[in-house]
ZAGU-103325 format. One record per residue (C-alpha): residue number from 0; z, x, y; residue in three letters. Coordinates in steps of 0.1 Angstrom, whole numbers, always signed. Example, Ala and Ser with C-alpha at 12.3 -4.5 7.8 and 13.67 -1.06 7.14 Angstrom:
2
{k 0&pz +78&px +123&py -45&r ala};
{k 1&pz +71&px +137&py -11&r ser};
END
This chain:
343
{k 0&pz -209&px +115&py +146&r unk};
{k 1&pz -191&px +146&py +132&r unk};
{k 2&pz -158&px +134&py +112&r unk};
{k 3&pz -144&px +165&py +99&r unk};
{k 4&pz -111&px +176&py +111&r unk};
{k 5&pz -102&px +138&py +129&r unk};
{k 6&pz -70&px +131&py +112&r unk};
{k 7&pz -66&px +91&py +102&r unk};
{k 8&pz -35&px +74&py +92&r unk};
{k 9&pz -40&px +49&py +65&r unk};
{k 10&pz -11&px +20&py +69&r unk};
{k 11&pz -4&px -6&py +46&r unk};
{k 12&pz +25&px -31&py +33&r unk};
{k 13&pz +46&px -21&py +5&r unk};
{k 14&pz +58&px -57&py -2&r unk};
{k 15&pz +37&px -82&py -24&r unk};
{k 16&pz +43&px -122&py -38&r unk};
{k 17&pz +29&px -144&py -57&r unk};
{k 18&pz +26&px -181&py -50&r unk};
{k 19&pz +56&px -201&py -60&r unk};
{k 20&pz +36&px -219&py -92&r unk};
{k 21&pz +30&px -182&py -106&r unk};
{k 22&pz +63&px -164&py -95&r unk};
{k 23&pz +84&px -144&py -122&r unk};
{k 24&pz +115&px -126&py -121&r unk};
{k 25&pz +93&px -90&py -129&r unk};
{k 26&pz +76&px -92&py -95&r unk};
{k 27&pz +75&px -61&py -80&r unk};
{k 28&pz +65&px -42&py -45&r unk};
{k 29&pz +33&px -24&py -45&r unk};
{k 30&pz +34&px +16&py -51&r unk};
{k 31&pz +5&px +39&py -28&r unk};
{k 32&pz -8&px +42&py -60&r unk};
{k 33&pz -14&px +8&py -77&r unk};
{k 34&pz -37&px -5&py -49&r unk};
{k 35&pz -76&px +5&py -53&r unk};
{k 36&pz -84&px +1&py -21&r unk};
{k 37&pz -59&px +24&py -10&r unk};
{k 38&pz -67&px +53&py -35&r unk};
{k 39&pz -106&px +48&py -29&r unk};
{k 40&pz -101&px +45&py +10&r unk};
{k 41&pz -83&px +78&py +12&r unk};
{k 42&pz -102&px +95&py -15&r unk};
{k 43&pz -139&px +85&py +8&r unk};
{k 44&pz -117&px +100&py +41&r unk};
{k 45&pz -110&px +131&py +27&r unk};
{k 46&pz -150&px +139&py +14&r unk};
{k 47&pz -156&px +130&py +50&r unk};
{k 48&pz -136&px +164&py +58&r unk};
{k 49&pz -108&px +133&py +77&r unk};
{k 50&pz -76&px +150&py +74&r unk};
{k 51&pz -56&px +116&py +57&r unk};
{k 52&pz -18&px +108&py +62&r unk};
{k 53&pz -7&px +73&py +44&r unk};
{k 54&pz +24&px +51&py +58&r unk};
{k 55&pz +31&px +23&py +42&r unk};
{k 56&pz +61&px -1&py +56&r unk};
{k 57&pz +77&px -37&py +51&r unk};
{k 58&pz +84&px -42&py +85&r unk};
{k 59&pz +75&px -31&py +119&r unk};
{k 60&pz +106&px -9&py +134&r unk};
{k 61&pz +108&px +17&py +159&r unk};
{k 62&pz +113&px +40&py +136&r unk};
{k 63&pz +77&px +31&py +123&r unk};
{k 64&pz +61&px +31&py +157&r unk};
{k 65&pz +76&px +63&py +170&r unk};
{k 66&pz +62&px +80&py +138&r unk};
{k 67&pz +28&px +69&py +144&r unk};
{k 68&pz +33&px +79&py +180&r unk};
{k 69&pz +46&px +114&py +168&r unk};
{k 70&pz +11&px +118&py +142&r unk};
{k 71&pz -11&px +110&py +174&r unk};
{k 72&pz -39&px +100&py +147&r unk};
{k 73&pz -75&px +96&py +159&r unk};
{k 74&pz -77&px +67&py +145&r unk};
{k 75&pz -55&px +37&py +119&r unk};
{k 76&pz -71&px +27&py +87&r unk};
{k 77&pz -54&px -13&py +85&r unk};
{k 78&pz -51&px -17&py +49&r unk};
{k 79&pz -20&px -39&py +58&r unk};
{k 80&pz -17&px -73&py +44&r unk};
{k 81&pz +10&px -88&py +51&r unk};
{k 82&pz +47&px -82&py +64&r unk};
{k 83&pz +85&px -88&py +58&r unk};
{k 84&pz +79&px -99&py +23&r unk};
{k 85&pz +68&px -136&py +43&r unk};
{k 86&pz +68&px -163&py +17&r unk};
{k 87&pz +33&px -172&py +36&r unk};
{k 88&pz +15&px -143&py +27&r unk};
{k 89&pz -12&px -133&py +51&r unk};
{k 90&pz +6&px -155&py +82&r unk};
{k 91&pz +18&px -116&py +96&r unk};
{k 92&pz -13&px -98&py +88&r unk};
{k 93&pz -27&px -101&py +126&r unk};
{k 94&pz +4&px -85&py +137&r unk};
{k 95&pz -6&px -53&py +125&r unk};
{k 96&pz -34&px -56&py +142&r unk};
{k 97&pz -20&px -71&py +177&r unk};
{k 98&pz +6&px -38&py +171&r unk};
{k 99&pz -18&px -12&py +171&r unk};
{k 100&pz -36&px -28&py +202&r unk};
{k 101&pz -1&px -23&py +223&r unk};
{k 102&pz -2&px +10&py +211&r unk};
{k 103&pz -37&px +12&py +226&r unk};
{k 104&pz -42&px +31&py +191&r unk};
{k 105&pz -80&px +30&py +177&r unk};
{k 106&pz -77&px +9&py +140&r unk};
{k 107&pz -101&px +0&py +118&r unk};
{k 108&pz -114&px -35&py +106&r unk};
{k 109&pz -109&px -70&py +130&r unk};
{k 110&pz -87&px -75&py +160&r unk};
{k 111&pz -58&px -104&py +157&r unk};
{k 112&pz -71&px -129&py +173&r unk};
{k 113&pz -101&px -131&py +144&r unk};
{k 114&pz -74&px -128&py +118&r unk};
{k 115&pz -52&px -155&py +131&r unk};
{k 116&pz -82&px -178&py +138&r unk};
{k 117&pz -93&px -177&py +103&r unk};
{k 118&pz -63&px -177&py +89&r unk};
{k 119&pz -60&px -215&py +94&r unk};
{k 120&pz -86&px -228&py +80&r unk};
{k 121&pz -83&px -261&py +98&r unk};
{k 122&pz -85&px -245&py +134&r unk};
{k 123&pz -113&px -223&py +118&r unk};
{k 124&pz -137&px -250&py +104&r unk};
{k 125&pz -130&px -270&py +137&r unk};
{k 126&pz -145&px -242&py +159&r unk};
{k 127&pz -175&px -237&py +130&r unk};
{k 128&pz -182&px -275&py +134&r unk};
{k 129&pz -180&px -273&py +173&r unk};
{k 130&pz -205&px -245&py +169&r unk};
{k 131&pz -227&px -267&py +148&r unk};
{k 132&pz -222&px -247&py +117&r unk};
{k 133&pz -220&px -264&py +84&r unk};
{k 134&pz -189&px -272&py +65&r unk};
{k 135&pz -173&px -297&py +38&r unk};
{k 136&pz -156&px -323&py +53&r unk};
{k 137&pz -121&px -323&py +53&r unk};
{k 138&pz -94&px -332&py +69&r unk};
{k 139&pz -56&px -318&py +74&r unk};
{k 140&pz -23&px -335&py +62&r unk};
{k 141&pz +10&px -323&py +77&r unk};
{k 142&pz +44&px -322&py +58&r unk};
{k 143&pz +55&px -356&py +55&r unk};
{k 144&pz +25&px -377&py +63&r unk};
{k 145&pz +5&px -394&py +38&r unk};
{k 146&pz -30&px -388&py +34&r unk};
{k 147&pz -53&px -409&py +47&r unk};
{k 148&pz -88&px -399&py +30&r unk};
{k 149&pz -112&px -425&py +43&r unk};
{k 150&pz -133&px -404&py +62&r unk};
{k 151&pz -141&px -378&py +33&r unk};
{k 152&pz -156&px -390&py -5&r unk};
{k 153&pz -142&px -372&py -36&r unk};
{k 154&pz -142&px -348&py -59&r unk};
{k 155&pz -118&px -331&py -33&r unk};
{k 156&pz -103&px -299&py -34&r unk};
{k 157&pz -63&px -300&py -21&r unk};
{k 158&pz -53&px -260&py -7&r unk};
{k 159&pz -25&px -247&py +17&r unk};
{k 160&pz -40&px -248&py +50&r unk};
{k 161&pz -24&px -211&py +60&r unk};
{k 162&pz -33&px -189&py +30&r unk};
{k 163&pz -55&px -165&py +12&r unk};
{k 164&pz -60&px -147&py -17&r unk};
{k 165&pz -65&px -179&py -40&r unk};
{k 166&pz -27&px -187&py -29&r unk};
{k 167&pz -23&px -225&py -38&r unk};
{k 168&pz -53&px -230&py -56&r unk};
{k 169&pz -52&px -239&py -94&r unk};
{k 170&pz -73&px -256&py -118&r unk};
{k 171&pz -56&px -289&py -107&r unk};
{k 172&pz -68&px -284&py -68&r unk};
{k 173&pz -101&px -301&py -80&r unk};
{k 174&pz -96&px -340&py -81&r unk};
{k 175&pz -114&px -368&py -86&r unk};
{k 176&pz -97&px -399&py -70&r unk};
{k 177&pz -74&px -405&py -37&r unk};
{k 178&pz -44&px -408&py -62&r unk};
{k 179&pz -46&px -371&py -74&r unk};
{k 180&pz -50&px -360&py -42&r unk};
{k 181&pz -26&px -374&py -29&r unk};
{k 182&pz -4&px -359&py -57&r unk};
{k 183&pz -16&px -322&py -44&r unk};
{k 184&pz -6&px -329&py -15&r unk};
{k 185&pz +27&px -331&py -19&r unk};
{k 186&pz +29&px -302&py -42&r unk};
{k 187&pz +15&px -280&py -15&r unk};
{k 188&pz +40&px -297&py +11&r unk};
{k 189&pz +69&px -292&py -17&r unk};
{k 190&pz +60&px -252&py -29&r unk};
{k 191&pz +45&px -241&py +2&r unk};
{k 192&pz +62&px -259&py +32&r unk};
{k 193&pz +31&px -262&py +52&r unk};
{k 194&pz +0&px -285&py +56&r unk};
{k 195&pz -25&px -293&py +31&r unk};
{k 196&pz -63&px -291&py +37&r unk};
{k 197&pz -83&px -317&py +18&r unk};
{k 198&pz -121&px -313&py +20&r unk};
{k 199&pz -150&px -327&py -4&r unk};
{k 200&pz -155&px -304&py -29&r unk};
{k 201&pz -191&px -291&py -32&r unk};
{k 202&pz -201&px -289&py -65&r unk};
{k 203&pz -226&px -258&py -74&r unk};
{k 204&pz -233&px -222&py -67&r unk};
{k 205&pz -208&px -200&py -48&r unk};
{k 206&pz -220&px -174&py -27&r unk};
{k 207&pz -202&px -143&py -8&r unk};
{k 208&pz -219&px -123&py +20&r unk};
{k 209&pz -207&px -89&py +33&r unk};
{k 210&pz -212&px -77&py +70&r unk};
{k 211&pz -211&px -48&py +83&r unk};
{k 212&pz -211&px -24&py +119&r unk};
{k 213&pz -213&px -37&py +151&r unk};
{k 214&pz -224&px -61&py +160&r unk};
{k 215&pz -219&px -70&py +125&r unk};
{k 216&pz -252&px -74&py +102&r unk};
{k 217&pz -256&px -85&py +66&r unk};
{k 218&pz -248&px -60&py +42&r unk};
{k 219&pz -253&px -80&py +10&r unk};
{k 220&pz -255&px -113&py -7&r unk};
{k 221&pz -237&px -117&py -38&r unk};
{k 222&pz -227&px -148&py -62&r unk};
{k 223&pz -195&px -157&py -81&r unk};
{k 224&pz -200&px -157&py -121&r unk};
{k 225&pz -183&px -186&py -135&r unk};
{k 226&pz -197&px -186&py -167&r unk};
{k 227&pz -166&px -175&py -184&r unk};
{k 228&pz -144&px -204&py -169&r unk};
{k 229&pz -130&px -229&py -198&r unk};
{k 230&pz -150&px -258&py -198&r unk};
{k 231&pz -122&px -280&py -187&r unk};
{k 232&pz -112&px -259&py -158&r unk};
{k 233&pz -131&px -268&py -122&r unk};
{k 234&pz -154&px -236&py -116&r unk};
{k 235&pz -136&px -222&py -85&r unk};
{k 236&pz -116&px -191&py -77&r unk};
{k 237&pz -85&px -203&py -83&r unk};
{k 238&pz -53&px -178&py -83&r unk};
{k 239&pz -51&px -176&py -119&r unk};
{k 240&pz -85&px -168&py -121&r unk};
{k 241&pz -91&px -143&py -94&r unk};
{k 242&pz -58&px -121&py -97&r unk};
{k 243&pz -42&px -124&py -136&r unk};
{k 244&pz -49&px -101&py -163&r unk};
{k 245&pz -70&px -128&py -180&r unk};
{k 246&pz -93&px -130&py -149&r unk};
{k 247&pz -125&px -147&py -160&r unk};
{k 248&pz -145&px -148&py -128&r unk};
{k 249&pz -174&px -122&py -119&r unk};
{k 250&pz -189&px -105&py -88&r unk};
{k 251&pz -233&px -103&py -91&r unk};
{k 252&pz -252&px -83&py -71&r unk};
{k 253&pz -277&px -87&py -53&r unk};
{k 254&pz -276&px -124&py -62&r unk};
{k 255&pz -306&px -140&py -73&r unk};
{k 256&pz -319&px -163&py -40&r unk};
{k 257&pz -350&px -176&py -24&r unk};
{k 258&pz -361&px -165&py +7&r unk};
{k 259&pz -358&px -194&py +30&r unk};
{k 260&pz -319&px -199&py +17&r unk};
{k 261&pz -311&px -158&py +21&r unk};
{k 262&pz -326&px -162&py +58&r unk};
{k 263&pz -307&px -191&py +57&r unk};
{k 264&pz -276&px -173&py +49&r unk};
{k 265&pz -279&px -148&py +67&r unk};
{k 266&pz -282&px -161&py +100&r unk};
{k 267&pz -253&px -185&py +94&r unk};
{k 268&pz -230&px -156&py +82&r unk};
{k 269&pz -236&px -135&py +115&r unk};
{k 270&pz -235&px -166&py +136&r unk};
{k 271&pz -202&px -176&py +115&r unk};
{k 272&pz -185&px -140&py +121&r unk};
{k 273&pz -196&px -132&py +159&r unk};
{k 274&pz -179&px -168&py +167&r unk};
{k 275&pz -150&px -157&py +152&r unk};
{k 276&pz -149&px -118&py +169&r unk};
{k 277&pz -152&px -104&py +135&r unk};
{k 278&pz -155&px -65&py +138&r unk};
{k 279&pz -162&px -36&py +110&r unk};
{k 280&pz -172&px -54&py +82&r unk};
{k 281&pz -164&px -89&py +76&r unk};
{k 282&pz -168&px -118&py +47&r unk};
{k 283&pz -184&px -154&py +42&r unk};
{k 284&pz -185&px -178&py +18&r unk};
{k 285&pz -205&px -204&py +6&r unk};
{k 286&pz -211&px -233&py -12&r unk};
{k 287&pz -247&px -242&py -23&r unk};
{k 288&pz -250&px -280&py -31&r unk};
{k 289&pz -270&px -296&py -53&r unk};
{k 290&pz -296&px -303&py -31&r unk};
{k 291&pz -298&px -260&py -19&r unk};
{k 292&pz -275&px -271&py +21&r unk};
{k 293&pz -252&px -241&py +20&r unk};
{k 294&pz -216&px -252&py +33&r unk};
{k 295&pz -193&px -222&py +49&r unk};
{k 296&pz -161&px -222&py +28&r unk};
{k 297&pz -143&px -189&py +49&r unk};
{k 298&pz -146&px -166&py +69&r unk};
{k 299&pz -127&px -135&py +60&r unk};
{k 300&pz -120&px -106&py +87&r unk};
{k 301&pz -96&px -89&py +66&r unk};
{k 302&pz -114&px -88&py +30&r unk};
{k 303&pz -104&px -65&py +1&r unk};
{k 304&pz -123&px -35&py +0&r unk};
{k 305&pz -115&px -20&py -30&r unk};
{k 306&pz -150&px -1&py -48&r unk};
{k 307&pz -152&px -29&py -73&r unk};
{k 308&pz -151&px -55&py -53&r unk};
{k 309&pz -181&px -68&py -30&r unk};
{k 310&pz -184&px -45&py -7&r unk};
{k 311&pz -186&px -17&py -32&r unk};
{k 312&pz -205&px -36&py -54&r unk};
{k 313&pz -230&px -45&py -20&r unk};
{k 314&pz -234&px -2&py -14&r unk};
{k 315&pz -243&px +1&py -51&r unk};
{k 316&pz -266&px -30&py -51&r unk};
{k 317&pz -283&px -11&py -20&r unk};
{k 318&pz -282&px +25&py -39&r unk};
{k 319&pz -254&px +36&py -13&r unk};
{k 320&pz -223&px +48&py -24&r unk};
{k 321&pz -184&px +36&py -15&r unk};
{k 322&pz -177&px +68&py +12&r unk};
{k 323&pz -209&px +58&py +26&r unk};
{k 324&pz -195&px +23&py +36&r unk};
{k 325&pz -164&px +40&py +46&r unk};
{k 326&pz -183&px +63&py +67&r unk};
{k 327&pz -197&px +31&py +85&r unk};
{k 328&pz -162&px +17&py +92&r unk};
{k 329&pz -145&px +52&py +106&r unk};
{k 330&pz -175&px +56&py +131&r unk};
{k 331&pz -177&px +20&py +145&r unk};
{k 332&pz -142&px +22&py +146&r unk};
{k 333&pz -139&px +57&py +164&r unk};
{k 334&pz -168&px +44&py +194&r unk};
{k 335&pz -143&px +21&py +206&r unk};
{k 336&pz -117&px +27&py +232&r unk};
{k 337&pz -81&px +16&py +224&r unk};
{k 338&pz -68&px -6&py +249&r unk};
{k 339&pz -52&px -36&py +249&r unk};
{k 340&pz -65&px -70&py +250&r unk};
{k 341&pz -46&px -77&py +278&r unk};
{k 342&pz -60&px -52&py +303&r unk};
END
């Protein structure tokens, strides 16, 4: 498919949060140029011969829409994450994506009906069940009701049932008795004004696979260093340890798995994102117990995509380079017709 001379609008949010635990008084919006995934995303379009325009917004006006109507762009590159500074993070994040559609405007990445679907993970991991896929069990406490864990065993991990990005998760999310979790509980209800998920936590390896195209395939299979976590912190990618400057988690790959469990995942990861309407490129993770059952932890349609994260690290696992994966995303996106859902 010949790119050169399409012109793309990259869009993204200009407002960004922390979780209330980790909130300071020197937070600050994002700049174009503080995000990677921005700067590598428009740096890939523009050796692709794409002529590139960037917009980036904190809410969705009409001054907004009658720009975008004004560039007629071939196509949107979604790097939008959230909206109207919300104090839930990625709650708006489909409406991006449900815009564009009423413009019948072409835009890369998943539609918002994926987004919204995995965005609570409760409503998620019922349709993954339903579909006979595997999952911790878990169950979901509203504000103001007490837990009632008889149906799942501990250790349990205790997260806001509507966020992502590690938001919620620290190293006291792993417990070990109905008391403590019980106890997280109500600090998610307290800080986050939302539901808590409670689910077993599944001790052992942690696994992310990348898809990509469409229909989406496996890209890559890589696995969460935790050997630099403090030996009395749970080994999980917890806030702290995923996003501050003293980060101690890392991305390997390929990761290091035996055939029958990379079929395994494999097949679960497609099956996983096609139920979901995933679209692009698209991420799953796992949990490998003890015993080598992978567990699906989330599915993520709206992933970051910044070159050292996994999907750049899957293209240089594979010998590929970062415009070649944005090369995949711009032509998948531009084969579709924009039109609503609705018609």
């Amino acid at each position: 498919m010949k790119l050169e001379g399409k012109t793309c609008l990259i869009v993204y949010n200009v407002a960004s949060g922390k979780p209330p635990e980790e909130a300071t008084e020197m937070d600050s919006d994002s700049i174009l140029n503080a995000r990677q995934d921005i700067k590598a995303v428009r740096q890939s379009l523009k050796e692709l011969g794409i002529n590139v325009k960037t917009l980036g917004f904190r809410r969705l006006t009409a001054k907004i829409t009658a720009f975008i109507e004004e560039t007629k762009p071939d196509f949107v590159f979604n790097l939008c994450e959230t909206l109207y500074n919300h104090p839930h993070k990625a709650l708006t994040e489909m409406y991006v994506a449900g815009w564009l559609e009423l413009l019948k405007v072409s835009y890369t990445g998943s539609p918002p009906l994926s987004m919204g679907l995995a965005l609570n993970k409760m409503r998620c991991k019922q349709l993954l069940r339903a579909a006979g896929l595997p999952i911790p069990p878990s169950i979901l406490v509203p504000v103001g009701v007490k837990a009632n864990l008889d149906s799942i065993t501990p250790p349990y991990i205790v997260k806001p049932v509507r966020e992502d990005g590690s938001f919620g998760i620290t190293k006291k999310s792993v417990v070990q008795s109905p008391a403590e979790a019980e106890e997280q509980v109500k600090i998610i209800h307290e800080n986050y004004k939302q539901a808590a998920l409670v689910e077993e936590f599944i001790e052992g390896r942690e696994l992310t696979v990348t898809l990509i195209d469409n229909p989406l395939r496996v890209w890559g299979i890589g696995e969460i260093d935790f050997s630099k976590v403090p030996s009395d912190e749970p080994k999980i990618i917890s806030y702290r340890a995923k996003w501050t400057q003293d980060k101690f988690l890392a991305l390997q790959f390929p990761a290091q798995t035996e055939t029958t469990l990379k079929n395994r995942l494999e097949k679960l990861s497609v099956k996983a994102a096609h139920l979901l309407g995933c679209r692009d490129y698209a991420r799953v993770d796992f949990r490998i117990s003890e015993n080598r059952r992978p567990y699906i932890l989330e599915i993520n349609p709206n992933p970051d995509i910044s070159p050292d994260e996994e999907f750049g690290l899957s293209a240089k696992a594979l010998e590929l380079t970062y415009t070649d994966f944005i090369r995949s995303v711009v032509e998948n996106t531009l084969k579709r017709k924009p039109q609503a859902d609705f018609e």
